[in-house]
N, CA, C, O and CB atoms as a CASP TS submission, in Angstrom:
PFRMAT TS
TARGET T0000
AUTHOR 0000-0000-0000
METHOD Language model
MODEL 1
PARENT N/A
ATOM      1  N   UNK     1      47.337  40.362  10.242  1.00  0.00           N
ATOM      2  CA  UNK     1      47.780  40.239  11.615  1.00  0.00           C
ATOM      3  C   UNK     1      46.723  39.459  12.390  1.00  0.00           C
ATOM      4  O   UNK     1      45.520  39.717  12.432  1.00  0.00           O
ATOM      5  CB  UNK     1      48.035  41.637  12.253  1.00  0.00           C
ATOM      6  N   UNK     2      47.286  38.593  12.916  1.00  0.00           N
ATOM      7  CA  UNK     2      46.683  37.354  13.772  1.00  0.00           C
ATOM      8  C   UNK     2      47.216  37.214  15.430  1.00  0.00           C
ATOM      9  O   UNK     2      47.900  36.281  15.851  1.00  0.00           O
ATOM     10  CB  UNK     2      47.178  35.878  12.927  1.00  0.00           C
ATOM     11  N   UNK     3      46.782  38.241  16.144  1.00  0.00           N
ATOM     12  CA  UNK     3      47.114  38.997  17.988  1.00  0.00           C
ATOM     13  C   UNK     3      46.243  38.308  18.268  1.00  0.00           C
ATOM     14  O   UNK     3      45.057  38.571  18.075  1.00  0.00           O
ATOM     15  CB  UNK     3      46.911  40.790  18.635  1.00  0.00           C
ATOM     16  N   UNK     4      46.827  36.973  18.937  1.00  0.00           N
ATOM     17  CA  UNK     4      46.724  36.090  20.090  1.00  0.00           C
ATOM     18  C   UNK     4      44.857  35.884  19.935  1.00  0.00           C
ATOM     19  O   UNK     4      44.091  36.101  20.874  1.00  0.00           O
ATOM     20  CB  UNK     4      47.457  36.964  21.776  1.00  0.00           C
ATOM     21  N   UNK     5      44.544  35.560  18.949  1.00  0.00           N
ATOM     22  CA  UNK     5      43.522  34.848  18.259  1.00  0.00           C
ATOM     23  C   UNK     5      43.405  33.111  17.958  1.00  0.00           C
ATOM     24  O   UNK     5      42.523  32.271  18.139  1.00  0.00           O
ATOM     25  CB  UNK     5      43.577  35.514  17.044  1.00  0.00           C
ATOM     26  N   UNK     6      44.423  33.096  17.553  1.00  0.00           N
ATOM     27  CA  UNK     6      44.787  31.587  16.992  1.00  0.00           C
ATOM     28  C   UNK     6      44.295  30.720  18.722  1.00  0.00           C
ATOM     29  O   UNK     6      43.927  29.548  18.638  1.00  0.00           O
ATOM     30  CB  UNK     6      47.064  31.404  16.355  1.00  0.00           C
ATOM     31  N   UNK     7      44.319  31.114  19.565  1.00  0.00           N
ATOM     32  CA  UNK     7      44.570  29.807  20.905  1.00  0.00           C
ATOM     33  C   UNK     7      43.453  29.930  20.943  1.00  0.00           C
ATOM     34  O   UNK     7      43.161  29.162  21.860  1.00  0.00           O
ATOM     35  CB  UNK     7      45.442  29.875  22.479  1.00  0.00           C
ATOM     36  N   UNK     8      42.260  30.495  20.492  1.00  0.00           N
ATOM     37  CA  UNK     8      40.717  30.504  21.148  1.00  0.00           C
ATOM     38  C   UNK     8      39.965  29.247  20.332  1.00  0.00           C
ATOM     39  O   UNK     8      38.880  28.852  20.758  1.00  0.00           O
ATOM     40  CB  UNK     8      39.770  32.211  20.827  1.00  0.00           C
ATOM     41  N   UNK     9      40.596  28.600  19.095  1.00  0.00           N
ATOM     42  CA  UNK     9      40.105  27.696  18.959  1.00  0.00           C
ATOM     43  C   UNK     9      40.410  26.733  19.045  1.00  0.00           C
ATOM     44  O   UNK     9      41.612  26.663  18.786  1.00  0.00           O
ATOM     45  CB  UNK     9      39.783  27.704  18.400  1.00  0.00           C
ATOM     46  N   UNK    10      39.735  25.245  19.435  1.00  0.00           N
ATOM     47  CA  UNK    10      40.318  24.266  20.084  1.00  0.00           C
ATOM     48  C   UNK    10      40.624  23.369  19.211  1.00  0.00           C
ATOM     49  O   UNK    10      39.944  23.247  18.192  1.00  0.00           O
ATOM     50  CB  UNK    10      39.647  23.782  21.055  1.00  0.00           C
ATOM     51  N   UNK    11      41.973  22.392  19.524  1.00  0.00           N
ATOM     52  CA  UNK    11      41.939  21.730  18.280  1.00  0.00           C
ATOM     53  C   UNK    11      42.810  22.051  17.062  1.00  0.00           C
ATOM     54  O   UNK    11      42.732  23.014  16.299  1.00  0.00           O
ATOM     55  CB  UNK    11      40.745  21.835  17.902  1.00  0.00           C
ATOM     56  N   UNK    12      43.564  21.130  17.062  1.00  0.00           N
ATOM     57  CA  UNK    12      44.250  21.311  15.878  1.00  0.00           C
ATOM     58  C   UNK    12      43.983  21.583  14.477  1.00  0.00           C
ATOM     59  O   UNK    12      44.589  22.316  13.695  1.00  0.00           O
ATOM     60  CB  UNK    12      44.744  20.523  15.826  1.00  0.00           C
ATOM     61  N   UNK    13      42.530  20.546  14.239  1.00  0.00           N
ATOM     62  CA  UNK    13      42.219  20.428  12.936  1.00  0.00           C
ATOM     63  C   UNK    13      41.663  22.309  12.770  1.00  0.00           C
ATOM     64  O   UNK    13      41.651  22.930  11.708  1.00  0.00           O
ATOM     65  CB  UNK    13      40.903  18.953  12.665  1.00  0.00           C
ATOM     66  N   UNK    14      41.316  22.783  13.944  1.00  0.00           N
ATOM     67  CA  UNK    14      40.782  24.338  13.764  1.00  0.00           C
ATOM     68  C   UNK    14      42.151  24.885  13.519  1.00  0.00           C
ATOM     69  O   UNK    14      42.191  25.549  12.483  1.00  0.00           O
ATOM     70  CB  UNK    14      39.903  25.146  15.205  1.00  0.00           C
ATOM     71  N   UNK    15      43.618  24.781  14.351  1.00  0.00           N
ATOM     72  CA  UNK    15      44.032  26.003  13.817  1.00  0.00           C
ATOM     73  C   UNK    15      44.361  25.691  12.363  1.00  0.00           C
ATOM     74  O   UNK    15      44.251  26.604  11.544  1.00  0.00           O
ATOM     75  CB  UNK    15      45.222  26.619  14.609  1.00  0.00           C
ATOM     76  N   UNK    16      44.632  24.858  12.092  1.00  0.00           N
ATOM     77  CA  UNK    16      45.254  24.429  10.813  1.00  0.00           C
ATOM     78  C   UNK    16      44.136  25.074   9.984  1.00  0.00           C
ATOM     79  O   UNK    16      44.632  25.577   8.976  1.00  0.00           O
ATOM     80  CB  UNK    16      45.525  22.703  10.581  1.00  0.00           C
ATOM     81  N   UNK    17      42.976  25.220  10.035  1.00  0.00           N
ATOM     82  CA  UNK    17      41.613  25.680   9.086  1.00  0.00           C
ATOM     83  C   UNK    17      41.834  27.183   9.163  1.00  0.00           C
ATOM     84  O   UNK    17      41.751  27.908   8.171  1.00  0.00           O
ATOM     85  CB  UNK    17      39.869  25.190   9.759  1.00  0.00           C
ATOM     86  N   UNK    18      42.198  27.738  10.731  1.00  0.00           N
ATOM     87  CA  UNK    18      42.765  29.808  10.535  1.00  0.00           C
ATOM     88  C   UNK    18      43.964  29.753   9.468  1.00  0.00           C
ATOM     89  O   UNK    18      43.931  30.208   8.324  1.00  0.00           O
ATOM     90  CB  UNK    18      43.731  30.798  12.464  1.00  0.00           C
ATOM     91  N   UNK    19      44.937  29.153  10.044  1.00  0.00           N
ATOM     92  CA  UNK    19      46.116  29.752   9.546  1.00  0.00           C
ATOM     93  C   UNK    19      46.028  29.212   8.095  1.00  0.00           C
ATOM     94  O   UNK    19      46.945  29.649   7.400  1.00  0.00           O
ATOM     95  CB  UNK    19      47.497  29.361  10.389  1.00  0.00           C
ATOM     96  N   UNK    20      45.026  28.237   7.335  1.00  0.00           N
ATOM     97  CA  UNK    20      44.799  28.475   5.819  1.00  0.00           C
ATOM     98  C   UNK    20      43.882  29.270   5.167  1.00  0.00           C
ATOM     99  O   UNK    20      43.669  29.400   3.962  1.00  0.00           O
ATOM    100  CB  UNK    20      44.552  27.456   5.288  1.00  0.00           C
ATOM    101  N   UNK    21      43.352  29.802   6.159  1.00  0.00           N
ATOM    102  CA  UNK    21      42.318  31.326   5.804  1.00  0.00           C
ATOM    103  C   UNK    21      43.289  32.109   5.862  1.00  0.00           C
ATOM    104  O   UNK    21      43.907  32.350   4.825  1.00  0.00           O
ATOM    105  CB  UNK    21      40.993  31.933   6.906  1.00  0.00           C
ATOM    106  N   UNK    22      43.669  32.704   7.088  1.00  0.00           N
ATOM    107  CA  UNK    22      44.331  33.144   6.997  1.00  0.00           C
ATOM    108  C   UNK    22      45.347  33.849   5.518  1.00  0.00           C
ATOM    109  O   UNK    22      45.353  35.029   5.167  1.00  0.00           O
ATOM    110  CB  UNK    22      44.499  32.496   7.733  1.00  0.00           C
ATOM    111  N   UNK    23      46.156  32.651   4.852  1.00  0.00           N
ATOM    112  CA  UNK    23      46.741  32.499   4.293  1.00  0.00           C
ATOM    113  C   UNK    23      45.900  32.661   3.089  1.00  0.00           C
ATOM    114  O   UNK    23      46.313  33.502   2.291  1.00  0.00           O
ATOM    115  CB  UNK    23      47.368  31.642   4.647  1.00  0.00           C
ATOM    116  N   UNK    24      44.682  31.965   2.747  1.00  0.00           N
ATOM    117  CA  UNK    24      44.109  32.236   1.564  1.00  0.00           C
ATOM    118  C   UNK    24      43.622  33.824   1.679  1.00  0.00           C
ATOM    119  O   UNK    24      43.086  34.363   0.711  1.00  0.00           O
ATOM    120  CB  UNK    24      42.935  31.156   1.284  1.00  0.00           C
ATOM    121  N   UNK    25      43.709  34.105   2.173  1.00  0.00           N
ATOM    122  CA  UNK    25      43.099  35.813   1.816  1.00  0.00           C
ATOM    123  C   UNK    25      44.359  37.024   2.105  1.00  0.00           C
ATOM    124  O   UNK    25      44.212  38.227   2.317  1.00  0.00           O
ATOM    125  CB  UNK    25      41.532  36.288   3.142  1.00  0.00           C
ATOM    126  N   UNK    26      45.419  36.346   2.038  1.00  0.00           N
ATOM    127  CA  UNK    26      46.529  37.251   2.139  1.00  0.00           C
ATOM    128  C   UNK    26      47.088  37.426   0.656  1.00  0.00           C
ATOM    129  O   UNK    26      47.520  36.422   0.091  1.00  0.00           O
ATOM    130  CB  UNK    26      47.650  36.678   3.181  1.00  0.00           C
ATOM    131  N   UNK    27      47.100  38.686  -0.016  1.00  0.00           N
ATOM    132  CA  UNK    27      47.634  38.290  -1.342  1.00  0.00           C
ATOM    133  C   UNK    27      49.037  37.971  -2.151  1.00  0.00           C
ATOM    134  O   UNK    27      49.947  38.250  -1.371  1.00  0.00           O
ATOM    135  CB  UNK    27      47.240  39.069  -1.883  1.00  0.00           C
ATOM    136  N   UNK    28      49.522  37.544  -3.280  1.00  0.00           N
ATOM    137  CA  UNK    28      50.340  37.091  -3.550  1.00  0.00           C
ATOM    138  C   UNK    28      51.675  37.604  -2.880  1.00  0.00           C
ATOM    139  O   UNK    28      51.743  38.782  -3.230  1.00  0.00           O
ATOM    140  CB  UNK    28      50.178  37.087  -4.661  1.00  0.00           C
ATOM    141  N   UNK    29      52.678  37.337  -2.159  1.00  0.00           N
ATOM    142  CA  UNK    29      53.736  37.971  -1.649  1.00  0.00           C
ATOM    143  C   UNK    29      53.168  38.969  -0.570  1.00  0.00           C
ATOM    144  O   UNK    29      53.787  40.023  -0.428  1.00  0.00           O
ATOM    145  CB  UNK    29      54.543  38.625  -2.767  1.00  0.00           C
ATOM    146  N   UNK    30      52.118  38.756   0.158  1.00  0.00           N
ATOM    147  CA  UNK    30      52.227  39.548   2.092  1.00  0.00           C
ATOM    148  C   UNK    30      52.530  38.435   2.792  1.00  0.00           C
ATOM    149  O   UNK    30      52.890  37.336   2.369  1.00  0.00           O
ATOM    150  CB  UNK    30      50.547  40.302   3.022  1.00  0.00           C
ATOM    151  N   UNK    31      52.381  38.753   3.738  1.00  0.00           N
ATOM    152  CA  UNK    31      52.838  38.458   5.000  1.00  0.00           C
ATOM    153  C   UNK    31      51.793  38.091   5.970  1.00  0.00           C
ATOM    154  O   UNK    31      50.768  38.757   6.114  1.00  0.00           O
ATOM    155  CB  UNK    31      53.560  39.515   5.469  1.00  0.00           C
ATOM    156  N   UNK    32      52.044  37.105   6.581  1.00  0.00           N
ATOM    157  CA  UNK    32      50.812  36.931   7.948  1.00  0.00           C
ATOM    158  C   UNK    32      51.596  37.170   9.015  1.00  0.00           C
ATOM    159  O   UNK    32      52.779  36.835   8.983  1.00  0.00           O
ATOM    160  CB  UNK    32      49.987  35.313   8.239  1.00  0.00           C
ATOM    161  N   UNK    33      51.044  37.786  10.115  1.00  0.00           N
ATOM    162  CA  UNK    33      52.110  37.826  11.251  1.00  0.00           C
ATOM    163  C   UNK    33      50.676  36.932  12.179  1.00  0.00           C
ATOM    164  O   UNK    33      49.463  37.079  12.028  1.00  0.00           O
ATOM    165  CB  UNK    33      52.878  39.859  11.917  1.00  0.00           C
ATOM    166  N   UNK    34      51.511  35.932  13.213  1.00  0.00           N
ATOM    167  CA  UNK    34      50.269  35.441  13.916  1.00  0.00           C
ATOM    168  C   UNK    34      51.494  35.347  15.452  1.00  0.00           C
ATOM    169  O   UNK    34      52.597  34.870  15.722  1.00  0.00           O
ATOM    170  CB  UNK    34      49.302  33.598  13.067  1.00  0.00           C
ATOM    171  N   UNK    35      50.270  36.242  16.184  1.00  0.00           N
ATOM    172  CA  UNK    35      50.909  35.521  17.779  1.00  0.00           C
ATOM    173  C   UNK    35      49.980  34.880  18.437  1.00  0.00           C
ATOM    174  O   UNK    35      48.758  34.965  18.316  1.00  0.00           O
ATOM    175  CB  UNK    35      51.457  36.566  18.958  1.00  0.00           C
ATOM    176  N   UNK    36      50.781  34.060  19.332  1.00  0.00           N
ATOM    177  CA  UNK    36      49.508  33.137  20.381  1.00  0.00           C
ATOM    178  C   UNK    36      50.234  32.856  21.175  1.00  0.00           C
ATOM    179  O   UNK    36      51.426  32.602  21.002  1.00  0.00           O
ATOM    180  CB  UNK    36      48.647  31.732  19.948  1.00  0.00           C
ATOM    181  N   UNK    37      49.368  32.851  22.650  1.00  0.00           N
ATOM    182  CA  UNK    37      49.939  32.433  24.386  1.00  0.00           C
ATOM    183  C   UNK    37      50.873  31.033  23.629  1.00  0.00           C
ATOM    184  O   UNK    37      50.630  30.293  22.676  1.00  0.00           O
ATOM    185  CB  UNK    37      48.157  31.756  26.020  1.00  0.00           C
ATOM    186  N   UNK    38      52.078  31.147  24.654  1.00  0.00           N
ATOM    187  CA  UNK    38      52.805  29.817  25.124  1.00  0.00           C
ATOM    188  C   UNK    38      52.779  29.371  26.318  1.00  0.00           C
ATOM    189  O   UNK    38      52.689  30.038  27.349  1.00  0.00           O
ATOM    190  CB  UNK    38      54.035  29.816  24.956  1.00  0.00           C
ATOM    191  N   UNK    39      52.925  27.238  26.114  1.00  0.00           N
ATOM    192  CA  UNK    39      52.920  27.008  26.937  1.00  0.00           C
ATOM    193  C   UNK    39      54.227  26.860  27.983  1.00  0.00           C
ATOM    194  O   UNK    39      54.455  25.731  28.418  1.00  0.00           O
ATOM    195  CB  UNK    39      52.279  26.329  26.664  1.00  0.00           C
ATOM    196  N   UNK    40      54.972  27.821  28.340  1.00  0.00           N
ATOM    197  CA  UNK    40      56.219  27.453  28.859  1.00  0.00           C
ATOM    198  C   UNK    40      56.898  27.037  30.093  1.00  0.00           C
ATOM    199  O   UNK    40      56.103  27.147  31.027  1.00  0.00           O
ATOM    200  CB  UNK    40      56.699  28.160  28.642  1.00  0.00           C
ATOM    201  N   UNK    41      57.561  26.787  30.316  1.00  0.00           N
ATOM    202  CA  UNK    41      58.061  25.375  31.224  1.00  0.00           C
ATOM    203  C   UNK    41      57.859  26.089  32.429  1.00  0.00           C
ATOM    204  O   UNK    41      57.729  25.325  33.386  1.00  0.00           O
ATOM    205  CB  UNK    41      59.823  24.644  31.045  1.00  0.00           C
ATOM    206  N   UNK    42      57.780  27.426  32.744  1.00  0.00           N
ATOM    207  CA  UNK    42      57.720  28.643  33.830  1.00  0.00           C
ATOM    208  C   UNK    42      55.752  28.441  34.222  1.00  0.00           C
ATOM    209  O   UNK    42      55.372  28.217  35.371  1.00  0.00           O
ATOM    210  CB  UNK    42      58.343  30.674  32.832  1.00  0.00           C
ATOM    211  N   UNK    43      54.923  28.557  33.220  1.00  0.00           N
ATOM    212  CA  UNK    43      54.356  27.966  33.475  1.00  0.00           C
ATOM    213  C   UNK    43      53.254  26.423  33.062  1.00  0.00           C
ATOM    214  O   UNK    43      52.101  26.568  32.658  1.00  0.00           O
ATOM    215  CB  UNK    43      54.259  28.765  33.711  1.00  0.00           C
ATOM    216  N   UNK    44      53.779  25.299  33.231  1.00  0.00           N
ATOM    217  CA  UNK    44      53.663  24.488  33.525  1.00  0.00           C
ATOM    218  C   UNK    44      54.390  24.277  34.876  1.00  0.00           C
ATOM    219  O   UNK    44      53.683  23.688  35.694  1.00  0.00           O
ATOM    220  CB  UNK    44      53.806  23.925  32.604  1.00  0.00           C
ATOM    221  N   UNK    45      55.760  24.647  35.362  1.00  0.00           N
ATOM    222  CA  UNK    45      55.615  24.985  37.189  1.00  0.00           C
ATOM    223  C   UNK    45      54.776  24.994  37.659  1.00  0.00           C
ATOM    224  O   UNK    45      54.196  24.137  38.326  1.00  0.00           O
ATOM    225  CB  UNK    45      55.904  26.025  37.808  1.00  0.00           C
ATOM    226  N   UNK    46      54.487  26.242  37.330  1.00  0.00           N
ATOM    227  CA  UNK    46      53.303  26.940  38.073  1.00  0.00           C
ATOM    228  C   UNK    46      51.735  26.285  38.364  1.00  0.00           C
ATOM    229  O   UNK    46      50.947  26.704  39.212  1.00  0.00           O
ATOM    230  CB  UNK    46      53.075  28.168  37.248  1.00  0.00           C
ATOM    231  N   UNK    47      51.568  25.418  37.651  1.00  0.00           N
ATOM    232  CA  UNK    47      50.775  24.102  37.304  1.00  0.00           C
ATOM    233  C   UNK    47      49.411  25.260  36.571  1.00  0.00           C
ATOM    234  O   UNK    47      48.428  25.545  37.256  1.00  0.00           O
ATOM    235  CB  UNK    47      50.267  22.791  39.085  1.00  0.00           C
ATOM    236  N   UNK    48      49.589  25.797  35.154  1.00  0.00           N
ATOM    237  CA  UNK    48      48.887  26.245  34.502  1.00  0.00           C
ATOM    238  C   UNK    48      48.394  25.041  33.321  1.00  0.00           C
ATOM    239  O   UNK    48      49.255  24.274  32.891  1.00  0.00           O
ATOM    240  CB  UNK    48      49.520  27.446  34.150  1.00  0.00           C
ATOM    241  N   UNK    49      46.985  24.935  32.843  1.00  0.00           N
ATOM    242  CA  UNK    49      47.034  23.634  32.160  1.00  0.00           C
ATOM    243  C   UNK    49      47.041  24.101  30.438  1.00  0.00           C
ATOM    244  O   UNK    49      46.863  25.274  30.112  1.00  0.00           O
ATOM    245  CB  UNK    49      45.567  22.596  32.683  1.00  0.00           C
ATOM    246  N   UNK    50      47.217  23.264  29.673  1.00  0.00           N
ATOM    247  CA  UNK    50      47.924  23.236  28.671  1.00  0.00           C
ATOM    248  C   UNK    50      46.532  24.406  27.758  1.00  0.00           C
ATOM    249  O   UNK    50      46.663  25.511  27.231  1.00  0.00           O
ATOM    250  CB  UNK    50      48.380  21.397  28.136  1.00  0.00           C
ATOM    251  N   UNK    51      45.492  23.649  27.900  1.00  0.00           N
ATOM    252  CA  UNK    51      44.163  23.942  27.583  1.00  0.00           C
ATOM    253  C   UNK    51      43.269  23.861  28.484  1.00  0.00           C
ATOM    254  O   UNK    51      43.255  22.988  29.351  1.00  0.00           O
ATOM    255  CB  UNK    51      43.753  23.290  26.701  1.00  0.00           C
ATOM    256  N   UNK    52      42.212  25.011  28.329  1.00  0.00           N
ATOM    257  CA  UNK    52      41.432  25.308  29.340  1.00  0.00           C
ATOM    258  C   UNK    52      41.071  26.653  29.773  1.00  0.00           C
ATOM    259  O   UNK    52      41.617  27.545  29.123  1.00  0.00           O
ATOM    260  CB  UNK    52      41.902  24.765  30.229  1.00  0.00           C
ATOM    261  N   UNK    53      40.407  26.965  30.565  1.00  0.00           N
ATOM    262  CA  UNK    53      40.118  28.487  31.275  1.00  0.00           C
ATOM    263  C   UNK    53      40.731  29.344  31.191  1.00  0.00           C
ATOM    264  O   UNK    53      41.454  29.228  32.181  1.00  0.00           O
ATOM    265  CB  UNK    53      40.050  28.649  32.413  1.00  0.00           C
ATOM    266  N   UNK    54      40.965  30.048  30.792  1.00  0.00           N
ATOM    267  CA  UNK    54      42.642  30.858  30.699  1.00  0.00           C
ATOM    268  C   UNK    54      43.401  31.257  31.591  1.00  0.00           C
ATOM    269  O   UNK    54      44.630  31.219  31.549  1.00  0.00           O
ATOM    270  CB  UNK    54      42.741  32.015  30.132  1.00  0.00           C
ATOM    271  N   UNK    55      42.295  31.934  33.026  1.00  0.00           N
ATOM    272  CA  UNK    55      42.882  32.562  33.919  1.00  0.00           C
ATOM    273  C   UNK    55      43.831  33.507  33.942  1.00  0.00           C
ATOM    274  O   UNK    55      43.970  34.320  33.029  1.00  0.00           O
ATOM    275  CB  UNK    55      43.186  31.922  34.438  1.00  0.00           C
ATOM    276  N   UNK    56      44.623  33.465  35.087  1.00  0.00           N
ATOM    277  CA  UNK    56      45.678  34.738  34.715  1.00  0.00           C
ATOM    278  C   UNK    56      45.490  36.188  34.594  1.00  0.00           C
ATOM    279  O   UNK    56      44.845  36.860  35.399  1.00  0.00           O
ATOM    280  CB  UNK    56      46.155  34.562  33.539  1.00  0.00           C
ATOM    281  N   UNK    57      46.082  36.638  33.553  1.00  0.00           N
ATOM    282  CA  UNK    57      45.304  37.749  33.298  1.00  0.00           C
ATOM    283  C   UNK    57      44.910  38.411  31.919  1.00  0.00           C
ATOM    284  O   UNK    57      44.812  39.589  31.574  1.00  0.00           O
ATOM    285  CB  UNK    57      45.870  38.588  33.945  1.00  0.00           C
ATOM    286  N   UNK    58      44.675  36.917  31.099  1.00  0.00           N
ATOM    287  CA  UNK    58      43.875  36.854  30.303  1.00  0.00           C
ATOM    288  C   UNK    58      42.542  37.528  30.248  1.00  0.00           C
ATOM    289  O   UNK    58      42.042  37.997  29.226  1.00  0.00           O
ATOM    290  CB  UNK    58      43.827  35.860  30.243  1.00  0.00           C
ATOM    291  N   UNK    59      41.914  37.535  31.668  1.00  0.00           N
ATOM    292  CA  UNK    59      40.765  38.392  31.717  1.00  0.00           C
ATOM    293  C   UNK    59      39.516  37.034  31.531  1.00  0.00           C
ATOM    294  O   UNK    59      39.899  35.868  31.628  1.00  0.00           O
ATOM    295  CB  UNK    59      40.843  39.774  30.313  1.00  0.00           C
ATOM    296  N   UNK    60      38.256  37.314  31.302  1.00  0.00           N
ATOM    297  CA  UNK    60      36.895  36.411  31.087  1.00  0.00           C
ATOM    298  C   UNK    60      36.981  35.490  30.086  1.00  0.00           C
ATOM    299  O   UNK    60      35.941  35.129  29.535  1.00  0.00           O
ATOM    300  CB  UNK    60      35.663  37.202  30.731  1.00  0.00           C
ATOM    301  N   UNK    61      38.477  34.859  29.611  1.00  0.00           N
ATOM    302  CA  UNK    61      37.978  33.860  28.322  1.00  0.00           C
ATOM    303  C   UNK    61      37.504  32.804  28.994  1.00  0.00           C
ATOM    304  O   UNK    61      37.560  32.908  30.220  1.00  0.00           O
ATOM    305  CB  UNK    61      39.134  33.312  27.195  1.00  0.00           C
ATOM    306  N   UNK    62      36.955  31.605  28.458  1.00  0.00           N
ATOM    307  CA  UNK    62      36.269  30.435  28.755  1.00  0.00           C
ATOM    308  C   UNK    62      37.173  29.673  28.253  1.00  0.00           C
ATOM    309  O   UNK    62      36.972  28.558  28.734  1.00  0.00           O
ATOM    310  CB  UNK    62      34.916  30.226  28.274  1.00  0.00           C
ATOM    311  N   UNK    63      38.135  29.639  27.496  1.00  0.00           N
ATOM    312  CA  UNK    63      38.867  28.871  26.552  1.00  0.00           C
ATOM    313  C   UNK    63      40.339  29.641  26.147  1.00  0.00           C
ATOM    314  O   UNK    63      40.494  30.777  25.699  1.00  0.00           O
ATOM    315  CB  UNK    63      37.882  28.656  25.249  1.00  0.00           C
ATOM    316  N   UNK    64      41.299  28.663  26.450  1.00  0.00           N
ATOM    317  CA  UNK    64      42.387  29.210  25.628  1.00  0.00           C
ATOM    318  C   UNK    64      43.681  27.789  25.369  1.00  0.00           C
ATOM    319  O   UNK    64      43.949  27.086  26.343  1.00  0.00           O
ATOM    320  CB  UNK    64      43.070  30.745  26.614  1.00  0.00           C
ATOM    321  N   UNK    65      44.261  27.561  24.221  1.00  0.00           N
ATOM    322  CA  UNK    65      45.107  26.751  24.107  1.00  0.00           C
ATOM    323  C   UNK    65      46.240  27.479  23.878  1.00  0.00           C
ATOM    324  O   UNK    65      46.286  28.245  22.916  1.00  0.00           O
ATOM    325  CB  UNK    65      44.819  25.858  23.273  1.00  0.00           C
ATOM    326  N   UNK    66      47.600  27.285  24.986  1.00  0.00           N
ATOM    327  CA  UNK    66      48.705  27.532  24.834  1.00  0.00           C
ATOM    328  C   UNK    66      49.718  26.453  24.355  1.00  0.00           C
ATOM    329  O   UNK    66      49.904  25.282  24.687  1.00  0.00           O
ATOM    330  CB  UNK    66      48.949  28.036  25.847  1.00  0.00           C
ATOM    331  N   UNK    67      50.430  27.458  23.257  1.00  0.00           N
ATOM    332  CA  UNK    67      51.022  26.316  22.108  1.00  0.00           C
ATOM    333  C   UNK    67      52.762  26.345  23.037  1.00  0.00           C
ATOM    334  O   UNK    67      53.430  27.059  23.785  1.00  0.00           O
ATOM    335  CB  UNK    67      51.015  27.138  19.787  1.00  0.00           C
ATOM    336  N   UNK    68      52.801  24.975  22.294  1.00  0.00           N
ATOM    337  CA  UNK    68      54.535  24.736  22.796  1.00  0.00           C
ATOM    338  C   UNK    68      55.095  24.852  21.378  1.00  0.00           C
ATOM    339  O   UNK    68      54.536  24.629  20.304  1.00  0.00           O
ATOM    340  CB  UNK    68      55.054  22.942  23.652  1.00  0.00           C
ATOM    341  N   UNK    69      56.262  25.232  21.629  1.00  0.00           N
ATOM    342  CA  UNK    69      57.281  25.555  20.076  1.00  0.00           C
ATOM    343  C   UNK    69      57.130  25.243  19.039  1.00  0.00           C
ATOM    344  O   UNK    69      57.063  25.968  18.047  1.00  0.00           O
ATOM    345  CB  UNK    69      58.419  25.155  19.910  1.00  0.00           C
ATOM    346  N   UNK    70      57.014  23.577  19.136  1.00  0.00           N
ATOM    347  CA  UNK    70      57.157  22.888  18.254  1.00  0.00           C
ATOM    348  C   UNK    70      55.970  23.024  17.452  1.00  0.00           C
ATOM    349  O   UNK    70      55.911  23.311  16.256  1.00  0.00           O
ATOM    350  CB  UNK    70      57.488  21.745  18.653  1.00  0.00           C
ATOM    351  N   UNK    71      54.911  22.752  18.358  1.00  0.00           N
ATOM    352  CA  UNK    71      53.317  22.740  17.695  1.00  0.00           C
ATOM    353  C   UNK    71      52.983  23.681  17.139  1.00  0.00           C
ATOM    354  O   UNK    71      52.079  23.621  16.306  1.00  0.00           O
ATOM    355  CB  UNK    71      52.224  22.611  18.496  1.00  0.00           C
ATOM    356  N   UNK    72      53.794  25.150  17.524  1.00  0.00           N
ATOM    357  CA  UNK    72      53.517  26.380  16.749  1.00  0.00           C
ATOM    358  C   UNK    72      54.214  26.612  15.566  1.00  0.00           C
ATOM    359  O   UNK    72      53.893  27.498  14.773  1.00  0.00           O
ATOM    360  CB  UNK    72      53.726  27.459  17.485  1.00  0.00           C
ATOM    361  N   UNK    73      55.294  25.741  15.390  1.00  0.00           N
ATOM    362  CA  UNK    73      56.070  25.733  14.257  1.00  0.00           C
ATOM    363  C   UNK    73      54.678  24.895  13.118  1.00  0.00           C
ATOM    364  O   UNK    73      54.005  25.440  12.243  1.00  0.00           O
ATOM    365  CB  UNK    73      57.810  24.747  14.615  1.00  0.00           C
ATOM    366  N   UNK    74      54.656  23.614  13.530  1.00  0.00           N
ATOM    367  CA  UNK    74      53.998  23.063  12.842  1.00  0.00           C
ATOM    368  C   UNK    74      52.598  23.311  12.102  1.00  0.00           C
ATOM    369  O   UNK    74      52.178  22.975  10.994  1.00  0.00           O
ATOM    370  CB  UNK    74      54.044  22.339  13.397  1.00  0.00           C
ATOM    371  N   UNK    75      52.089  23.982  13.087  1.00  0.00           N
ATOM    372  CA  UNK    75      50.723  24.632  12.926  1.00  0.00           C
ATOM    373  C   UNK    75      50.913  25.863  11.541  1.00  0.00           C
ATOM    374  O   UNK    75      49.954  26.181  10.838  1.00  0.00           O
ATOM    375  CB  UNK    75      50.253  25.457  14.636  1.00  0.00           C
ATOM    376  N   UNK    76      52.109  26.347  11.379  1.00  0.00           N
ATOM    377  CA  UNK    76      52.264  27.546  10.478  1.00  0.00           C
ATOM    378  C   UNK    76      52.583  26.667   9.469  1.00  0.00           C
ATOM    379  O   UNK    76      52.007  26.806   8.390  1.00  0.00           O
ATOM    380  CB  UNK    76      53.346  28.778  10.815  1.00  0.00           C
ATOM    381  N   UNK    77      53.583  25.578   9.647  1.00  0.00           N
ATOM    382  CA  UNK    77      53.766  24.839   8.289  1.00  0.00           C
ATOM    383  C   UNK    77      52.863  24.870   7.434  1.00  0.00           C
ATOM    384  O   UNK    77      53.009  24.285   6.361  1.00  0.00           O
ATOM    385  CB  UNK    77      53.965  23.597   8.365  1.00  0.00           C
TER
END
């Protein structure tokens, strides 16, 4: 289990490096479950930025990347 971990690192080439750890230390036939903030159209309104500070009520991060659909699809590929 991967709870809203994945957005703290920046960069694609990073998540792609979790979610194959990830994956390498899961054994033959488990399961990874991974969640992470989205970026959704409710807020981007709101003018929240894609990457960056987290704010909200995220609480003290310095960093957070919120994924859009697609990129989260891809990122698990």
């Amino acid at each position: 289990l991967c709870a809203n971990a994945l957005q703290q690192f920046p960069g694609r080439d990073n998540h792609l490096r979790v979610v194959a750890e990830l994956a390498r230390v899961t054994r033959p036939g488990g399961r990874v479950v991974i969640s992470a903030h989205a970026f959704t159209a409710r807020k981007r309104r709101q003018g929240w930025q894609k990457e960056g500070p987290a704010g909200g009520h995220s609480g003290p991060l310095r960093f957070i990347h919120r994924f859009e659909p697609g990129e989260f699809r891809d990122v698990l590929r």
